[in-house]
C-alpha atoms as one frame of an Amber mdcrd trajectory, in Angstrom:
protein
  70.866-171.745-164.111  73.113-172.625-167.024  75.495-169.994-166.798  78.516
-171.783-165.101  79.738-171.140-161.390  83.200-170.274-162.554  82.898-167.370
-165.194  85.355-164.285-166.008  82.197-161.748-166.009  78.026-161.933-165.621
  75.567-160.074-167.452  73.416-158.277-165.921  69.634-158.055-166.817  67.662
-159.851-169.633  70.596-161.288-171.916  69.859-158.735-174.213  71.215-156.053
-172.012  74.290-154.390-173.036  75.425-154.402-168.922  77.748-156.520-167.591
  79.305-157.275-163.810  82.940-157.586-164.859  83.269-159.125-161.179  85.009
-163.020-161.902  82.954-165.730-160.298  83.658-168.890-158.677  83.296-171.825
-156.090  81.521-174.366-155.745  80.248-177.133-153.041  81.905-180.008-151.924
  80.289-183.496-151.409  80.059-183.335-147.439  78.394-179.612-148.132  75.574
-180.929-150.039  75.151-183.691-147.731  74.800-181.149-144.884  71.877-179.644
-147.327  70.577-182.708-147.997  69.995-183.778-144.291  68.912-180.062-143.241
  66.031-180.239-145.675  65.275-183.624-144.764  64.775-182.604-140.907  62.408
-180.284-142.460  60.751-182.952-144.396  61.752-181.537-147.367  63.316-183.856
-150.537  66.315-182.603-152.506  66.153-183.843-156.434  69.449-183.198-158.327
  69.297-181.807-161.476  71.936-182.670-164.139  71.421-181.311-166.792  72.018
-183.497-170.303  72.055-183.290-173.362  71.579-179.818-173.428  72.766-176.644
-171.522  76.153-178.313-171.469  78.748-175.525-172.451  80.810-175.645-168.788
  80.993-179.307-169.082  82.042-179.074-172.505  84.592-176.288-171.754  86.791
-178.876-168.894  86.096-181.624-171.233  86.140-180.759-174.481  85.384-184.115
-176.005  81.826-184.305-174.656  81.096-182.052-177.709  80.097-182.418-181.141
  84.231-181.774-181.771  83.821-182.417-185.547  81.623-179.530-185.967  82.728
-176.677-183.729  86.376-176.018-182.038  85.335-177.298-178.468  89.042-176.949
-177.185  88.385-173.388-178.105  85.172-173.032-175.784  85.648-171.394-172.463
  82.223-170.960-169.915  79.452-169.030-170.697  79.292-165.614-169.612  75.289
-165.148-170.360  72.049-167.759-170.868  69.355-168.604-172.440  69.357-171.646
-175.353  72.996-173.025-175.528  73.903-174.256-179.054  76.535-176.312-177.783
  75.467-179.954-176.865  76.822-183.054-175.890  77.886-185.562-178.563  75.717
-188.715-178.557  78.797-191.254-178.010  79.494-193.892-176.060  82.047-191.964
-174.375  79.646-189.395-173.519  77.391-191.832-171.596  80.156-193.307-169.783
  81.282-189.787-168.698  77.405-189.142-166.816  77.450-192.184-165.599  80.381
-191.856-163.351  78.866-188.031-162.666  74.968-189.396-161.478  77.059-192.500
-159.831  78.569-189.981-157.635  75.326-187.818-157.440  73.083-190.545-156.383
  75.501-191.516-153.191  74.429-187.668-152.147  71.308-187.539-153.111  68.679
-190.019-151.875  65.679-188.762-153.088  63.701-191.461-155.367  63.458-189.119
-158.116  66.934-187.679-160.655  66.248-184.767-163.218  68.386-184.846-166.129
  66.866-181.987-167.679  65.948-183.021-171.616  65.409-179.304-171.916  66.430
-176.870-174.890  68.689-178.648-176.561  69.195-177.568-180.367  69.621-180.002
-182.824  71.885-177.967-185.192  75.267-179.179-184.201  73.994-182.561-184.535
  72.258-182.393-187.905  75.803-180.992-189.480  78.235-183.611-187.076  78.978
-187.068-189.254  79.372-188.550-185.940  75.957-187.780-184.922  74.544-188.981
-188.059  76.092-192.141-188.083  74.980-192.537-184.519  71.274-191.535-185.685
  71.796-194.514-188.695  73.445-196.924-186.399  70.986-196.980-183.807  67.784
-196.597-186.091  66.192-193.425-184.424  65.330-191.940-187.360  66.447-188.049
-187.038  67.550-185.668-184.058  64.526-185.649-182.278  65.592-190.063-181.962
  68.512-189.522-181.112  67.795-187.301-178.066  64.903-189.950-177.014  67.752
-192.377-177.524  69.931-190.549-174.816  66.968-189.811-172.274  65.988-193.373
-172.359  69.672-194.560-171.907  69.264-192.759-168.481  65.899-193.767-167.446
  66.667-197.573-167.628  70.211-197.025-166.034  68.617-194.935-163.208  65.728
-197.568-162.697  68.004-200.718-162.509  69.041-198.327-159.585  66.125-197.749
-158.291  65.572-194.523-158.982  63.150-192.461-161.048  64.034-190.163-164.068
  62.245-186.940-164.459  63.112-184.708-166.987  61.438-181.043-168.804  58.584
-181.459-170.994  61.188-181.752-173.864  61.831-185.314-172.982  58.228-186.022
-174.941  60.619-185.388-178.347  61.313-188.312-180.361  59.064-190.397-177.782
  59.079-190.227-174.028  60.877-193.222-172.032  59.012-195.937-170.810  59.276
-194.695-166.826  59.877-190.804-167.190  58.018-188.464-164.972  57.391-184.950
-167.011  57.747-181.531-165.412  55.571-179.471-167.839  57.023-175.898-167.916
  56.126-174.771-171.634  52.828-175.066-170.572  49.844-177.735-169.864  50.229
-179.100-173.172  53.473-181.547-172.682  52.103-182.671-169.126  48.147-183.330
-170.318  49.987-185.423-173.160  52.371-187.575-170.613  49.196-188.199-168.399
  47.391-189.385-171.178  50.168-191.670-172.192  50.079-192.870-168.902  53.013
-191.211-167.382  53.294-189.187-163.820  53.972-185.075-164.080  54.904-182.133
-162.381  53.332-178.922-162.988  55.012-176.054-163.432  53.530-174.300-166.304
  55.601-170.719-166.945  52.546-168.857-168.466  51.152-169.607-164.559  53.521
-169.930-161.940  56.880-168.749-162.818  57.858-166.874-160.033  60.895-164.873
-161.413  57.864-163.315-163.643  57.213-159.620-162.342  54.682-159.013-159.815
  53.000-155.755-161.552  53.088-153.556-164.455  55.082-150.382-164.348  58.511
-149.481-164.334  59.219-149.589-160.352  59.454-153.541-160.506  63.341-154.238
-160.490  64.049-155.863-163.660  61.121-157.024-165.440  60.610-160.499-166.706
  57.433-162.701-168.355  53.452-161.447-167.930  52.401-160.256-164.828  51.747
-162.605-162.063  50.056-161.302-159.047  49.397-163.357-155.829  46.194-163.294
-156.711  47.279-165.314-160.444  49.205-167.472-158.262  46.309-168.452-156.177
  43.874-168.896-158.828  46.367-171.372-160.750  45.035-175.102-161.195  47.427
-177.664-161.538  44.721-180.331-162.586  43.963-179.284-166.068  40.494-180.024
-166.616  41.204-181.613-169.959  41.848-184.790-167.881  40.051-187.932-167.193
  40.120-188.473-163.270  42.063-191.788-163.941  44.813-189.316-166.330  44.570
-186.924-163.520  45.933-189.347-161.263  49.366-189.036-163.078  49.424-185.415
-161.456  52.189-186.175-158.782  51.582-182.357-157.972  52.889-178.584-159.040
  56.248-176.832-158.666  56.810-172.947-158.910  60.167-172.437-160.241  62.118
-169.140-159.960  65.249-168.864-162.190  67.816-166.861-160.881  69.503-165.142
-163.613  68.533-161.673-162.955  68.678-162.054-159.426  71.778-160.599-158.448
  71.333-161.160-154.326  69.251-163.412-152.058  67.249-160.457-151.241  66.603
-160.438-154.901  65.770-164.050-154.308  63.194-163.329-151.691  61.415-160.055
-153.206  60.841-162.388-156.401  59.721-165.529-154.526  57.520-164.087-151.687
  54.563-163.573-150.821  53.521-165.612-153.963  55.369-168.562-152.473  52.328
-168.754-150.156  50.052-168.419-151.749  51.201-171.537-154.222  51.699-173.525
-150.812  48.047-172.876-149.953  46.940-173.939-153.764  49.384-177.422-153.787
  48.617-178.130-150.017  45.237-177.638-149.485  41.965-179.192-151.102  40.385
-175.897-152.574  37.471-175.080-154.824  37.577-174.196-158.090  39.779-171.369
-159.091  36.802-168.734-159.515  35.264-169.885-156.420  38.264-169.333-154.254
  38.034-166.879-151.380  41.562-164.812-152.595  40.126-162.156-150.315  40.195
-164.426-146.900  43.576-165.056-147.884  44.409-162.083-148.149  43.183-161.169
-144.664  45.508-164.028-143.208  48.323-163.070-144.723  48.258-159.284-143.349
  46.971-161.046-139.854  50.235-163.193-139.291  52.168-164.013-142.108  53.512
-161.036-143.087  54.832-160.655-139.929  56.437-164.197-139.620  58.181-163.119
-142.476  59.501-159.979-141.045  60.522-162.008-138.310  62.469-163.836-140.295
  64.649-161.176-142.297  62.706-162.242-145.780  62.967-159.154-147.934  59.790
-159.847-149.339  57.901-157.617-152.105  55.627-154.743-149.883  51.725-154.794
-151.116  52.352-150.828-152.282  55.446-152.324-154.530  59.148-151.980-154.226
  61.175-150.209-151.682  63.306-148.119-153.170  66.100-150.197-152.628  64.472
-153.449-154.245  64.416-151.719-157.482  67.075-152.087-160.380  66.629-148.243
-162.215  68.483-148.687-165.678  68.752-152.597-165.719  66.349-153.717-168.496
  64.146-156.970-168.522  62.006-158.664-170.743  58.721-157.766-170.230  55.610
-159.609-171.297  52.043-157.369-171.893  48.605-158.451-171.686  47.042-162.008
-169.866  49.680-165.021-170.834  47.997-167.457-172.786  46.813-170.976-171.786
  48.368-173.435-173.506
């Protein structure tokens, strides 16, 4: 999540909640920790992909260094971390500077991470600050890019042939299609099908992760019992129905479908048992969907499922302290009474 590790105060529920946790935040994880992650996952045949975010959600980078930022239009000496989230208007300043600075950062992140693949994000980045910053404009002239949306395809690219004369692989949010996608960027399509069918057709892999479908920090039933409410309803059920082939595609575009993520953002999650009621028992049901060669969504046995979960998994999870949302709905202590989300009605659309 973009709202920084070290932070005076959090907010607590949708970020248009008037709560806050006045609790000061900090920490963070040294090189040898991650490494210990990185080989703990691996003995589980599991891949860590480091995210770094660029050239949006950028506000904690821009508060330590405050010349990362678009300094001739807003007082980044003045900017201190983010207390809340959602679409940062602060964003790096396309300079030569700037580049050098993530360079030395993914230099450093790539010795960690091995994994073939390096997200840098692309994501919600508003072009404001750079449509009223000379500097930005002169950069968009120089370079011939022809207007914001350029000049961010100018930055993403910048990254995908740095990382691929290192042999690694940029991936990047559905964003990264702005202004033209680089030549070897993977998409993760998370605003819907849309930017992933588009990538496939243009010959380049995907991830699927569209929110509409498989967000799993999206609320697991109507009512007012489920502890603050985000996005449409998705029931394990939704998540086992969910394609992540559109059928839009040609088989030889489908190809380009690397496979699906189901991504849970934690910014209303104030504990790991949060964590868990949010992400199971849907998580399974996703793992059957991404793992296993089933029919078509209509024709799937949900029911079957169903009767395998309650006939072992369930307990496996008990077994191993997951605090995992109960079929009748929350415990009483799972819910959040008084912390307001965001709320989505009716079927989300398909788009």
């Amino acid at each position: 999540m973009e709202t920084a590790a070290w932070r005076p105060r959090t907010k607590r529920g949708h970020r248009t909640s008037e709560l806050w946790d006045e609790t000061p935040h900090g920490g963070y994880y040294t090189q040898d920790d991650l490494r210990e992650i990185v080989a703990y996952a691996a003995e589980r045949h599991v891949t860590v992909v480091p995210e770094i975010d660029v050239p949006g959600h950028s506000q904690a980078a821009i508060a330590a260094y405050p010349h990362l930022g678009n300094s001739d239009v807003v007082d980044t000496e003045a900017l201190g971390v983010w207390e809340t989230w959602g679409v940062n208007p602060n964003v790096l300043a396309p300079t030569e500077e700037v580049l050098r600075f993530y360079e030395d950062v993914f230099t450093e992140v790539l010795d960690v991470f091995p994994s073939t693949f390096f997200h840098i994000g692309g994501d919600e980045c508003p072009k404001d600050q750079w449509k009223a910053s000379e500097t930005a404009q002169k950069r968009i002239a120089e370079l011939g890019v022809g207007d914001e949306d350029g000049l961010q395809s100018w930055f993403i690219r910048h990254f995908d042939t740095w990382l691929t004369a290192r042999g690694r692989r940029l991936i990047g949010w559905d964003e990264i299609l702005e202004g033209g996608l680089a030549p070897g960027a993977t998409v993760t399509s998370w605003r819907g099908y849309a930017g992933g069918i588009t990538a496939a057709r243009a010959g380049h892999d995907v991830v699927m992760c569209p929110e509409q479908q498989v967000y799993l920090d999206f609320r697991q039933a109507g009512g007012e019992e489920e502890p603050v409410p985000i996005g449409w309803v998705r029931t394990m059920e939704d998540i086992y129905r969910f394609e992540p082939v559109p059928p839009e595609l040609t088989p030889e575009e489908a190809r380009h479908v690397l496979g699906a993520q189901a991504n849970s953002w934690a910014e209303v999650m104030d504990s790991q048992d949060r964590r868990d009621y949010q992400t199971f028992p849907r998580l399974a049901a996703f793992s059957e969907v991404v793992w296993s060669e089933l029919p078509a969504p209509d024709a799937r046995d949900y029911e079957g499922f169903a009767r395998r979960m309650d006939a072992a998994h369930y307990a496996r999870l008990d077994a191993l302290g997951v605090a995992y949302r109960p079929k009748n709905g929350p415990k009483p202590w799972q819910r959040r009474p008084g912390v307001g989300g965001f709320p989505r009605e009716g079927r989300p659309p398909r788009v």
